[in-house]
N, C-alpha and C positions, 0 to 999 in steps of 0.2 A: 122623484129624482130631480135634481138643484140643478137643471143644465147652465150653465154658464159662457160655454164656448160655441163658435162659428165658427168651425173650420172650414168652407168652404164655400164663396162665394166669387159672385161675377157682376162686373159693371160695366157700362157700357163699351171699355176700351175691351172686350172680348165679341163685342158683337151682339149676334143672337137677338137682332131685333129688341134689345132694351137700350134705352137711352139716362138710365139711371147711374147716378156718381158716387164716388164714393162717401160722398157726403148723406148721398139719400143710402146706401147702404146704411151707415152708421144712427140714423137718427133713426130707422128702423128695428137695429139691432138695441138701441138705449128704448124703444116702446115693449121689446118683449124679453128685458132683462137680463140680455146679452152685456155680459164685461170685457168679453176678449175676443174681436171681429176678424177673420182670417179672411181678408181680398188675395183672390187667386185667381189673377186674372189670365183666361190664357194665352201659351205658348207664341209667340212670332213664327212658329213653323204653322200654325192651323191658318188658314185663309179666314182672313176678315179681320183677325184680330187685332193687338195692337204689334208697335215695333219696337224690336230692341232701345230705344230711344225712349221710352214711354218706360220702360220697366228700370234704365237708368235712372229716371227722376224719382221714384217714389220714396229714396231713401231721404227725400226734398219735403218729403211729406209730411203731416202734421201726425203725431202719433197715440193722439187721441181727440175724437170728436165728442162733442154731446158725453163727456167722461165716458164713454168708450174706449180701451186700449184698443189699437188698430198694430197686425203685426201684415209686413207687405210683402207678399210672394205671387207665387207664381202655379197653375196645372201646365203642368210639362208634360208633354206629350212623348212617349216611348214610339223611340221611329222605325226599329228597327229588332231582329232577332237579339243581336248585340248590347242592346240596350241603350243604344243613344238619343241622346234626349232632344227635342225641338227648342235646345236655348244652348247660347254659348256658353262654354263654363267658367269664362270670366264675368259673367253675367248672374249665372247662376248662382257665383261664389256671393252676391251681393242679394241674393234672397233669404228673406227670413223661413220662411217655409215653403216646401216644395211637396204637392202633391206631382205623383208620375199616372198618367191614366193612356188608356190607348182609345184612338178615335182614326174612325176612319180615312178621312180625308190625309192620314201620318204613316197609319199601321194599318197597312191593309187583311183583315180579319183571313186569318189563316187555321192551319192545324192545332190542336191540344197543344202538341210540344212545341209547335213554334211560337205560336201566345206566350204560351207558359214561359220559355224560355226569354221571350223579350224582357218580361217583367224581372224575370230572375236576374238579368244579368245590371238590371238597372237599382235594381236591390242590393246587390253585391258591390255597385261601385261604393255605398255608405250614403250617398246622398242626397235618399230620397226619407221623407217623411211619413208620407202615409201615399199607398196604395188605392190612386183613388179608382170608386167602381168596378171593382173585380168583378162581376155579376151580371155584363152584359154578355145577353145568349149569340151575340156575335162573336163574341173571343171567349169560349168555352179555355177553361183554365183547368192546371193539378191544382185543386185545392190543398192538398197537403203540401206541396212542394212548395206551395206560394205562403203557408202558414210555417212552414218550417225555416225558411229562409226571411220571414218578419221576424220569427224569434232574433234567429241569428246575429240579424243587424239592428236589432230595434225598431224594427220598422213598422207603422200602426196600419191596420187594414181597414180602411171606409165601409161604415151600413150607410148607403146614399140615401138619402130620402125618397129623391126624384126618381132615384131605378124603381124603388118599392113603391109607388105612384100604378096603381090599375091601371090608371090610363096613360103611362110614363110607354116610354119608346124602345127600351134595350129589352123588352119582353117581358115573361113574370121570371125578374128576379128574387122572389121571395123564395125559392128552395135552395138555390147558390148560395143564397147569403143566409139561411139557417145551415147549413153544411159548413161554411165557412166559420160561423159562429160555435159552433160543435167543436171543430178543432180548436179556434181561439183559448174557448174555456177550459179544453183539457191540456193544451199549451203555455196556457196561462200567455198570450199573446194581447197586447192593446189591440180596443176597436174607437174608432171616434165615427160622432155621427155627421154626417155633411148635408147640408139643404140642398147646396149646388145650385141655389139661386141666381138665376139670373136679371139679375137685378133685384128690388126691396123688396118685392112681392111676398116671396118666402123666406125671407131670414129669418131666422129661427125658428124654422118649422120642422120636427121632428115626426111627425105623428104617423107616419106608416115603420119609419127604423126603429121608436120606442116601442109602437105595439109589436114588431118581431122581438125585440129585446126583453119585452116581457114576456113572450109565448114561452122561448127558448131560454127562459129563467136565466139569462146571461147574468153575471155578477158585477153590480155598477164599479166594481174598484177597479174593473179594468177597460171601463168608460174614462175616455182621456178628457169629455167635455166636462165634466163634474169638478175638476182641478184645476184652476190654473198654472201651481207650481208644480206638477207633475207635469202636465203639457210643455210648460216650455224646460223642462229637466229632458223632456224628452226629447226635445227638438236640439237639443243643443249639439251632440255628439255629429250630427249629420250637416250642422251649420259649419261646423269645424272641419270637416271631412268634404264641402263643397271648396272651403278656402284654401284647403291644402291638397286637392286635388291635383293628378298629374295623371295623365294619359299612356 
């Protein structure tokens, strides 16, 4: 499989004890044949990260390094049952791609249906991208409910890398995200894979999401990293839907 895309990474303005930029993102992702680098750095609602300020200037930014396409967004954090997000949405309106994930220092881990429901409703505004980390055994989720509602709006569901990491921290996510993968395939739903690098260390490192991807015979055409121009076809409709937003 031709992986192409990085949908989702972190540089220093997120924290997390790296001190890596986007520049050292980029020249990392041009060493393992990455074309299309997704900096998602997160939210102004998580503690430590960067501020509103920081995420206005990246459209300031250079849009491709080391012949890297660089597209500049954002993990938005789901704050709420309701689904509101940890960024303004005139702010939002100004991101390329939005991953929504729940963390807890935002979304304090609750019930099936109140998880569940967070993400649902953040899915239903239209503008969110991909679903990131569904699979942490602290926010137990309806799998179905959360595959049927990506149908819906187009919205792609993350195999994290880092969740499927043995030694990773949300638990073993490897049975969530073969369940989830099961529905995808019979829904015919996008999956993209995310390193969720913080910092260069791991960019483009797939190799726990593609060994699930092969176990579970997933079908690569509905692997969003293989494409460029599917990916950002994809992304389009929810870029529209963050600018014409109204509450």
């Amino acid at each position: 499989m031709n992986i192409l895309i990085e949908t989702h990474s972190h540089t220093v303005a997120s924290g997390h004890f790296t001190r890596d930029t986007i520049t050292d993102l980029a020249r990392a992702a041009q060493a393992k044949s990455i074309r299309l680098l997704c900096v998602t750095d997160h939210s102004p609602s998580i503690p430590g990260s960067a501020t509103e300020n920081y995420f206005r200037g990246l459209k300031y930014c250079e849009k491709k390094r080391f012949g890297v396409e660089i597209l500049y967004g954002t993990e938005a954090d789901v704050m709420n049952e309701s689904g509101a997000l940890g960024m303004s949405d005139e702010l939002l309106a100004e991101m390329v791609i939005v991953i929504a994930s729940q963390h807890p220092p935002c979304f304090k881990p609750a019930d099936i249906d109140t998880n569940t429901r967070g993400f649902l409703r953040a899915i239903e505004s239209g503008r969110i991208d991909i679903v990131g980390h569904p699979d942490d055994e602290k926010y137990p989720l309806h799998a179905e409910a959360l595959v049927d509602a990506c149908k819906r709006f187009g919205t792609i569901i993350e195999m994290n890398n880092a969740s499927l990491n043995p030694h990773g921290y949300r638990g073993d996510a490897k049975a969530r995200d073969a369940e989830l993968l099961k529905l995808c395939k019979e829904k015919r739903v996008y999956v993209s894979l995310g390193s969720d690098s913080h910092g260069a260390a791991h960019i483009g490192d797939f190799t726990y999401a593609l060994s699930l991807i092969r176990e579970c015979a997933f079908p690569e055409e509905l692997i969003v990293n293989t494409s460029v121009p599917l990916f950002l076809s994809l992304l389009e409709p929810h870029r529209e839907a963050r600018k014409n937003y109204h509450k």
